[in-house]
C-alpha positions in Angstrom: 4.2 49.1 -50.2 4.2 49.2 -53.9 7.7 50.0 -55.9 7.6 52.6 -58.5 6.6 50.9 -61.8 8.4 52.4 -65.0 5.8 51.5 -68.0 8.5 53.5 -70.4 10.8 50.4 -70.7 12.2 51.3 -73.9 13.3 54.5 -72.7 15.6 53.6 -70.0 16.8 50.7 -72.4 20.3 52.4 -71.9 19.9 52.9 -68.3 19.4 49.0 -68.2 22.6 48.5 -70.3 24.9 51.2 -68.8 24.3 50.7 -65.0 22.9 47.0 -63.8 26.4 46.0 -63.2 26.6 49.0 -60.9 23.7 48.8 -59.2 24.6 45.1 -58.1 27.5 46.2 -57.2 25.3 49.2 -54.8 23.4 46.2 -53.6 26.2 44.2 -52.4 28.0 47.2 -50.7 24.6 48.4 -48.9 24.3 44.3 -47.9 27.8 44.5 -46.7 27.8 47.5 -44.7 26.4 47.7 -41.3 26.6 52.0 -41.5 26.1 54.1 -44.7 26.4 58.1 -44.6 24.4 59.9 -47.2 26.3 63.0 -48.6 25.9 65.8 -50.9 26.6 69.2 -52.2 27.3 72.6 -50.6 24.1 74.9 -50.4 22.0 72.0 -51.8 18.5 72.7 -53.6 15.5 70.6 -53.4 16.7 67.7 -55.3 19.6 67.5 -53.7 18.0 67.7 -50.4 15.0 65.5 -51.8 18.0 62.4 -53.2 19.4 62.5 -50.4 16.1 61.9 -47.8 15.0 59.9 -50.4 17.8 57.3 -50.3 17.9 57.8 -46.3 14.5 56.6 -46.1 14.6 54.0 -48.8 17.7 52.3 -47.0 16.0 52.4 -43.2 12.6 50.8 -45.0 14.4 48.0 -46.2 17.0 47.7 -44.2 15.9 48.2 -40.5 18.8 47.1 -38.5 21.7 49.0 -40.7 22.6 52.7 -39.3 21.8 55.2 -42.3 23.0 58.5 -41.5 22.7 62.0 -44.1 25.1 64.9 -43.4 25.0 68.3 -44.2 24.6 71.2 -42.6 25.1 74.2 -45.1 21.5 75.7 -45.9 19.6 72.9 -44.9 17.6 74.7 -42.5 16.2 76.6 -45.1 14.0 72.9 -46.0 14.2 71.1 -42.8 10.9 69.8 -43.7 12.2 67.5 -45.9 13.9 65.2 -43.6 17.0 65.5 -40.9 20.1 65.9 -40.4 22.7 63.8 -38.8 25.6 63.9 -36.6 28.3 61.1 -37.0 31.9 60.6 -35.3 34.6 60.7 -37.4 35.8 57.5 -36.6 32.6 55.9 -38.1 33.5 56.5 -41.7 36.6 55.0 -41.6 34.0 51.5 -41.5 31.2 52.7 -43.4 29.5 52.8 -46.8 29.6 56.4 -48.6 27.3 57.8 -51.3 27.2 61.0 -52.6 24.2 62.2 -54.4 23.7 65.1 -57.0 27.7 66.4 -56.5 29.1 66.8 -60.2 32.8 67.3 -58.3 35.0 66.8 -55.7 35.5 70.4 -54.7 31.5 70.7 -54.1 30.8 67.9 -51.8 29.8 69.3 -48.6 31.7 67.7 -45.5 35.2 66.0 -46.7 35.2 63.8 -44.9 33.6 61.3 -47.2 37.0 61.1 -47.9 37.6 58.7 -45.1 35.1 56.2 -46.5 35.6 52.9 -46.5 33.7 52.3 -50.0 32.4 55.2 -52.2 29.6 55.4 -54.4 27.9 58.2 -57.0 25.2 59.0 -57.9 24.8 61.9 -60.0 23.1 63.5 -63.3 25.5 66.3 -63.9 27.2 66.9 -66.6 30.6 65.1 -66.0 33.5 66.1 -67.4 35.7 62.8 -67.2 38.0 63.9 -64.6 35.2 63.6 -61.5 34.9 60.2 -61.2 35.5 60.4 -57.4 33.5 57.7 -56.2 34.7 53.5 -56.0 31.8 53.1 -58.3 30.0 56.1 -60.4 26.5 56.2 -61.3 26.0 59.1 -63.6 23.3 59.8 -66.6 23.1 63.1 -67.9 20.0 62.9 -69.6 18.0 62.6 -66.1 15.9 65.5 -65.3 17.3 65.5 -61.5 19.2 63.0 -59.4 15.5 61.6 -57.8 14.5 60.7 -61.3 18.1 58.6 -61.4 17.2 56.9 -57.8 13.7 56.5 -59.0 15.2 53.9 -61.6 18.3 52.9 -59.3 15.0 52.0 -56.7 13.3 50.1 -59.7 16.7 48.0 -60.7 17.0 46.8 -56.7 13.6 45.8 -56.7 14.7 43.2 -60.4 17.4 42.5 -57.5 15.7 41.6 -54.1 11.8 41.7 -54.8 11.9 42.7 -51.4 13.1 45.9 -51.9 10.2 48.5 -51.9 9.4 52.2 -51.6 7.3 53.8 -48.6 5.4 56.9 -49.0 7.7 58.8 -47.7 10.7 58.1 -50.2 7.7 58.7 -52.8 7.2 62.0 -51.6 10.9 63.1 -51.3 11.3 61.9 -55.3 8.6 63.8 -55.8 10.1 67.3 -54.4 13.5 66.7 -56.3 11.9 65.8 -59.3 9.2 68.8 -59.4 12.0 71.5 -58.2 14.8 70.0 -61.1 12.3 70.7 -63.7 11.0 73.9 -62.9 7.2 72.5 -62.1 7.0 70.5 -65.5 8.0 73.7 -67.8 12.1 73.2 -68.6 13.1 70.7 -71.3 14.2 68.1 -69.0 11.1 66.8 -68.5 10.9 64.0 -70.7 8.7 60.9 -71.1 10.4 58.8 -68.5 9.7 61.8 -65.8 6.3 62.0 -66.1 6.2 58.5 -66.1 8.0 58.1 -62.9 5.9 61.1 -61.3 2.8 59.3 -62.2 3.6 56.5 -60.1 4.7 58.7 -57.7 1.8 60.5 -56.5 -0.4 56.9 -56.6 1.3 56.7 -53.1 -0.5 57.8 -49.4 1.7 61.4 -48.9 0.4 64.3 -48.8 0.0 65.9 -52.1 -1.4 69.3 -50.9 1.0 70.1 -48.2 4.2 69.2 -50.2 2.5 71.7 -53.3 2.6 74.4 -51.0 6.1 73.7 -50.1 6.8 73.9 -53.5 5.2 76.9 -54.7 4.9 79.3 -51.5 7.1 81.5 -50.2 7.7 84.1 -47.1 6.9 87.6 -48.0 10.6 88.4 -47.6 11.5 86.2 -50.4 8.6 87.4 -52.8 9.4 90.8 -51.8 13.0 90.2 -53.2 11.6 88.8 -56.1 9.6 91.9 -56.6 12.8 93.8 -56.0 14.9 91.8 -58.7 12.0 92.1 -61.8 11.8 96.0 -61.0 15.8 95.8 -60.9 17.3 93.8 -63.0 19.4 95.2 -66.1 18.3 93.6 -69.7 20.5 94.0 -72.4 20.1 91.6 -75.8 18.1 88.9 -74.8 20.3 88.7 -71.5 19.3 89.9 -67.6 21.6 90.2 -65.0 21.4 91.4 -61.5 23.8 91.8 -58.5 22.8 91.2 -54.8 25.7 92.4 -52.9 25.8 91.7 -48.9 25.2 95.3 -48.3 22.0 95.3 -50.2 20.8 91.7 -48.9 20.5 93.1 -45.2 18.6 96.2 -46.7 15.8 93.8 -47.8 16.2 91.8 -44.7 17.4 88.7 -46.7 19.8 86.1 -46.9 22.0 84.3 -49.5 19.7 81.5 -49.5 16.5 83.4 -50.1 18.6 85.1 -53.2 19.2 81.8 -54.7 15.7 81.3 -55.3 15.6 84.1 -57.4 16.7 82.4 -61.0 14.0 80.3 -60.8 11.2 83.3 -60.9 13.4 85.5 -64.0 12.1 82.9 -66.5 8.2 84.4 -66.7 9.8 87.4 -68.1 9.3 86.9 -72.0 11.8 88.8 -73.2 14.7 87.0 -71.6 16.8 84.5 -73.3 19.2 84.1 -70.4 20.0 85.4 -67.3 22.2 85.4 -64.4 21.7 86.5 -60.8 24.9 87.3 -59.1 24.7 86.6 -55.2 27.3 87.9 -52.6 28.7 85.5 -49.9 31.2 87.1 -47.5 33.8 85.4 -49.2 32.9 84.9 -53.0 30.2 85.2 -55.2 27.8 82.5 -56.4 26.5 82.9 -59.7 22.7 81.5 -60.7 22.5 80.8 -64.5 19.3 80.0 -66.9 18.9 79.7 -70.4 16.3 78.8 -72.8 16.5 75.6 -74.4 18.4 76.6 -77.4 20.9 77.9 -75.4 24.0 76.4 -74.1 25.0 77.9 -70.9 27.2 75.2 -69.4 30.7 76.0 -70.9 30.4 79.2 -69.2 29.5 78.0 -65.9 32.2 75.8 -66.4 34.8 78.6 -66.9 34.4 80.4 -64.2 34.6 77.4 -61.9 31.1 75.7 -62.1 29.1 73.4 -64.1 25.9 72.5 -64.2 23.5 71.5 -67.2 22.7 73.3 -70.7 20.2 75.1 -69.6 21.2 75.8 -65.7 24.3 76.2 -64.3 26.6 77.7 -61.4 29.7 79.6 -61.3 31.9 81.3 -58.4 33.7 84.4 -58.9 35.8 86.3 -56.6 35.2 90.0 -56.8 33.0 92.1 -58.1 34.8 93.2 -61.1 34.7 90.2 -63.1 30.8 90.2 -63.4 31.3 91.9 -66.6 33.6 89.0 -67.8 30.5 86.6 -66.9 28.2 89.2 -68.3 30.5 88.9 -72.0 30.6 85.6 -72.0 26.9 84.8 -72.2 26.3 87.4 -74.7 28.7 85.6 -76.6 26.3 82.3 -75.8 23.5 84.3 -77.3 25.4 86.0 -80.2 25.8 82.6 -81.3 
């Protein structure tokens, strides 16, 4: 198997400055450890889902007689064709190596007990605030497009390591969906030199490029329907759209929170928009989806009602349905300038 080959050296010059100590240091602890669990965050997306198969199947390539376990449960079934899931004794972590991949904070890890790890690493390309460092070691850059672009140069750095350290197809392939997903197919501003680099190399491996497309790009007619449903619905006022999916209204359209979360990703083909925020009822909060146009900074936002994310795309969670119109405000305010 060939490893990915960056040609863009001089852009990851900083990469190669910032992190080699920690990546030797990831080396030593994966050598050292004879179990590694993989976490990552609550209701993960496809790069989240696609770091964390991605690293699973890196680590049992290379290192065939360690136990490599990913954990997870919450919306995974939504992409179970991405990889699987795990179930691991509590006991173990007390002796094992932890990373946890694409989780800007504490609070959003899913399963605590990484906790209980022996070692922790992170690897992340959130925006990170100073006060998340949670991990032993933290690998963070925040000018990645996703977290698989960030592994796809972690993966390169191991290989300066151990020339024995290689990527199989399948590791290719799960890059690949966290890396497409991230940016939005190629069209939001994170995709930068170094991406399309990495993707390049990417696809030169034996996986199958048609079947993970329509992965990518199809959807069941429920969810489309919804979609139909939110550009027919949602409210625009000043550049910004907004729309509401409370539980009652979900089982009306004979969907689920998951399916709603898609939704952000489809309001950006309407051409009038210069945000917009889809507001999506659990049974106990409510998760809010935020996009932005590059000129627009949405992250303090997300950050202030108790979510982060990136300029462009962000999360929040509120706690009733009446302070929607404090979110609403607040990124009119982003827009007003």
């Amino acid at each position: 198997m060939r490893l990915v080959s960056i040609r863009l050296k001089k852009y990851w010059k900083k990469w190669r400055v910032m992190f080699k100590a920690e990546i030797k240091i990831l080396l030593e602890k994966i050598n050292e450890y004879q179990n590694i669990i993989i976490h990552r965050h609550k209701r993960p997306d496809l790069d989240c889902l696609g770091s964390q198969m991605a690293l699973k199947a890196y680590l049992q390539y290379n290192f065939p007689n360690k136990n490599i376990y990913a954990v997870g449960e919450d919306g995974f079934k939504e992409f179970n064709y991405i990889g699987e899931i795990d179930i691991v004794d509590d006991e173990l972590f007390k002796k094992s190596l932890v990373i946890v991949v694409d989780t800007a904070n504490a609070a959003r890890v899913e399963d605590e007990r990484y906790k209980d790890g022996a070692y922790t690493i992170k690897i992340d390309h959130h925006i990170d605030n100073g006060d998340e460092t949670y991990g032993d070691i933290n690998i963070v850059d925040e000018e990645s497009s996703s977290c698989c672009e960030l592994l796809s140069y972690i993966f390169n750095q191991l290989h300066e390591f151990d020339n024995n350290l290689v990527l199989s197809d399948l590791v290719a392939r799960n890059l690949y969906y966290g890396i497409y997903s991230d940016t939005g197919g190629f069209k939001f501003p994170n995709s930068r030199p170094q991406t399309f680099s990495t993707v390049s190399e990417l696809v030169k491996y034996d996986w199958d490029y048609e079947d993970t497309i329509m992965h990518l790009t199809t959807y069941d007619h429920n969810v489309l329907r919804l979609v139909g449903y939110a550009y027919n619905n949602i409210v625009i006022e000043d550049g910004l759209g907004y729309i509401y999916f409370s539980q009652e209204l979900q089982k009306e359209l004979g969907v689920i929170p998951a399916h709603v979360s898609l939704v952000a990703n489809f309001l950006g083909n309407i051409k009038q928009l210069k945000a917009w925020v889809v507001f999506n009822e659990y049974p106990s909060f409510i998760r809010v989806n935020i996009r932005s146009r590059s000129q627009y900074n949405i992250e303090p936002v997300a950050k202030q009602f108790d979510g982060g994310g990136h300029k462009n795309a962000g999360g929040a969670t509120i706690h009733n349905e009446a302070t929607i119109k404090d979110v609403v405000k607040a990124l009119k305010e982003v827009l007003e300038g």
